[in-house]
VOLUM-123338 format. One record per residue: residue number from 1; x, y, z of N, C-alpha, C in turn. Coordinates in pm, whole numbers, plus 50000, padded with zeros to 5 digits. Layout:
N
NODE   k  n_xx  n_yy  n_zz ca_xx ca_yy ca_zz  c_xx  c_yy  c_zz
NODE NUM     X     Y     Z     X     Y     Z     X     Y     Z
...
END
This chain:
94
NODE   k  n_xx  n_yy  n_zz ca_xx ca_yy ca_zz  c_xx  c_yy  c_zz
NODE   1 50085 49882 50000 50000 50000 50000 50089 50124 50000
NODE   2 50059 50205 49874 50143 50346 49900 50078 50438 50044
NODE   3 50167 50539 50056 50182 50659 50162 50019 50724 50118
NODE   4 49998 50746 50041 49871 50795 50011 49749 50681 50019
NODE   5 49746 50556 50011 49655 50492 50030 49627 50460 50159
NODE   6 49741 50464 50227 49757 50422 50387 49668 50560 50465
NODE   7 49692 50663 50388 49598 50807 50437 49479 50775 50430
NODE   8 49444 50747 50303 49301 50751 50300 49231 50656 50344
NODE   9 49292 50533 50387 49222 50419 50417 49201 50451 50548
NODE  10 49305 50528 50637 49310 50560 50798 49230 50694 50775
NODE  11 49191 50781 50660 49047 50846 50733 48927 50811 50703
NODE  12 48926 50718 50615 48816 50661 50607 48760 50587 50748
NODE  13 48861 50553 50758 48863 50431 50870 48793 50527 51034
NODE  14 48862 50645 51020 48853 50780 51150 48646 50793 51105
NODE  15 48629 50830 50942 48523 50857 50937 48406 50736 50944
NODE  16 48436 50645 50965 48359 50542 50979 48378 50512 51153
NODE  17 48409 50494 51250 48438 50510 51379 48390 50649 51462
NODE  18 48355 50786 51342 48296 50870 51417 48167 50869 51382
NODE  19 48089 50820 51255 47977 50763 51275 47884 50672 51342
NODE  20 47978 50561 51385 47960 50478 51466 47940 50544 51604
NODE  21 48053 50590 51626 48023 50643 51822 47877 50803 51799
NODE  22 47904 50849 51721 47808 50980 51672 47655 50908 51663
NODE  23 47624 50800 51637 47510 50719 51607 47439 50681 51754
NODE  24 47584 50604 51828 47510 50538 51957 47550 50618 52107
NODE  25 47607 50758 52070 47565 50864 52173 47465 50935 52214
NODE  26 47431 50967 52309 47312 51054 52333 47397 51205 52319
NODE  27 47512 51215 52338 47580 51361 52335 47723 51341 52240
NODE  28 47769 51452 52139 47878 51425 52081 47944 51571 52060
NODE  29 48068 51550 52056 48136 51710 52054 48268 51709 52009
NODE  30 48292 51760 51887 48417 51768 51819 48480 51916 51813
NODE  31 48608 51914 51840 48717 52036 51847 48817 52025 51743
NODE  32 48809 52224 51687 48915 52201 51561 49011 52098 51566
NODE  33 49078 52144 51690 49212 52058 51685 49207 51898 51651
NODE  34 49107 51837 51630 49061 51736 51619 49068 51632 51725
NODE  35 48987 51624 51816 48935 51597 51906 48803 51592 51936
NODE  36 48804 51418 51921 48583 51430 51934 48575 51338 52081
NODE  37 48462 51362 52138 48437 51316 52222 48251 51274 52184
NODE  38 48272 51159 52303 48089 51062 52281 48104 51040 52391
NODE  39 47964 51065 52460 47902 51020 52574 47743 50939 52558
NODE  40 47725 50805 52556 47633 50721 52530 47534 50733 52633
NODE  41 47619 50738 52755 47537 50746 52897 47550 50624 52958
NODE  42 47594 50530 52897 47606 50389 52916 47718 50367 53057
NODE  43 47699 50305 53153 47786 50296 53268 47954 50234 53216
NODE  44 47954 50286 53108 48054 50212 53078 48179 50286 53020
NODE  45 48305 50270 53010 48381 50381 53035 48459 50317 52874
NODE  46 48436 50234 52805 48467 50204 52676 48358 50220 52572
NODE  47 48199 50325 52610 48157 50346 52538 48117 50501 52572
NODE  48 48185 50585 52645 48246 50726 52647 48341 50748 52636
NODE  49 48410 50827 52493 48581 50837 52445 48583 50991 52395
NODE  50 48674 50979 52479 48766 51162 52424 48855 51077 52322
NODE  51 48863 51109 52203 48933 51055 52069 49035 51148 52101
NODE  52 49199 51098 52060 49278 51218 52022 49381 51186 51927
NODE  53 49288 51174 51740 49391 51109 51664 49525 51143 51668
NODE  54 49565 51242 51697 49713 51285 51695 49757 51383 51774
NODE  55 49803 51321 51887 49803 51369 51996 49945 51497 51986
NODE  56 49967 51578 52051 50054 51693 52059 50055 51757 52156
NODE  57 50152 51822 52214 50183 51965 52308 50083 52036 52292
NODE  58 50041 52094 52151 49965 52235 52104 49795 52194 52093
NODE  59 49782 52056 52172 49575 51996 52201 49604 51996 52313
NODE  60 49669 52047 52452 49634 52067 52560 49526 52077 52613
NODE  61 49544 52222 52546 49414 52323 52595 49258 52211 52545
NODE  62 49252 52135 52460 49130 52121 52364 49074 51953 52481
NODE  63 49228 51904 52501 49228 51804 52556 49202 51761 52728
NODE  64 49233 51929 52782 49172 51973 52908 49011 51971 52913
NODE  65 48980 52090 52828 48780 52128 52782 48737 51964 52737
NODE  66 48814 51861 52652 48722 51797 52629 48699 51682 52758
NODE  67 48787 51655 52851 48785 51585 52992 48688 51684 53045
NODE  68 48701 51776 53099 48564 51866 53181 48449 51815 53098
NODE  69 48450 51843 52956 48285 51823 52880 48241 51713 52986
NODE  70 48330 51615 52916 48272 51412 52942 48261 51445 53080
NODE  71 48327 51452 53201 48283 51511 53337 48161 51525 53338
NODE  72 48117 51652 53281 47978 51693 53271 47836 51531 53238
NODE  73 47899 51459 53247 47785 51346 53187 47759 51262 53306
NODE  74 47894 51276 53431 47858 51184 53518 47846 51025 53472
NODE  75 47929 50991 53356 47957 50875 53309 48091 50866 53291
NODE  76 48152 50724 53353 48293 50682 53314 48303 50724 53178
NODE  77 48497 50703 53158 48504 50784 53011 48653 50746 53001
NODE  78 48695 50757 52939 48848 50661 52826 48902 50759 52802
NODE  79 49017 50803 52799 49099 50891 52691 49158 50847 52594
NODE  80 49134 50831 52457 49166 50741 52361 49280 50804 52279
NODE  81 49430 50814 52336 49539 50852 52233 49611 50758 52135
NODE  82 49640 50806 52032 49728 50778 51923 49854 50754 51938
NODE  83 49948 50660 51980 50082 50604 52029 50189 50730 51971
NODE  84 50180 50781 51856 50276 50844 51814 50243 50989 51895
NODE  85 50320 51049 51956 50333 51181 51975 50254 51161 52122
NODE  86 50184 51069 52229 50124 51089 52311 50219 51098 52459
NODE  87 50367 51080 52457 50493 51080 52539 50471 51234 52582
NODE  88 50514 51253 52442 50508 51481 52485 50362 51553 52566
NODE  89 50301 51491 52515 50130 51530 52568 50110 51481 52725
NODE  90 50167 51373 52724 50142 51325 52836 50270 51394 52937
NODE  91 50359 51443 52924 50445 51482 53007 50422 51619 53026
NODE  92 50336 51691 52929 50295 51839 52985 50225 51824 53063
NODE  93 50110 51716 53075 49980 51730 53174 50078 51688 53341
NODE  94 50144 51639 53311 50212 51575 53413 50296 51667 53513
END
């Protein structure tokens, strides 16, 4: 698979996974920085996810607001990062 097919297959793949959680939420909320979050309501903390395809230093801020949102639901909740780049992210919050 070329560099360009591997793209499009992984946003296809992003846009098919935010339909899915967007479908079986009762609440959903996406940030430029790209960062979506779903809250189902479900007691269950693998079907409320702060998404953070590509995690960075500079989604702090987006990645702070979107933990308070899910808060707001009074339902367990996941922080779902992307292996590459989540070392740096995780050592600012830290």
């Amino acid at each position: 698979m070329t560099a360009l097919q591997d793209a499009f297959a992984t946003a296809l793949y992003h846009q098919a996974e935010d339909y899915f959680f967007a479908s079986i939420s009762r609440v959903s909320r996406h940030w430029p920085e790209g960062l979506s979050a779903y809250s189902t309501g479900v007691e269950s903390s693998s079907l409320n996810l702060l998404f953070v395809p590509a995690p960075g230093v500079e989604q702090v801020g987006a990645l702070l607001e979107g933990i308070r949102y899910l808060e707001t639901t009074n339902a367990p909740f996941c922080v779902v990062l992307r292996h590459e780049g989540a070392d740096a992210l995780v050592a600012t919050l830290v």
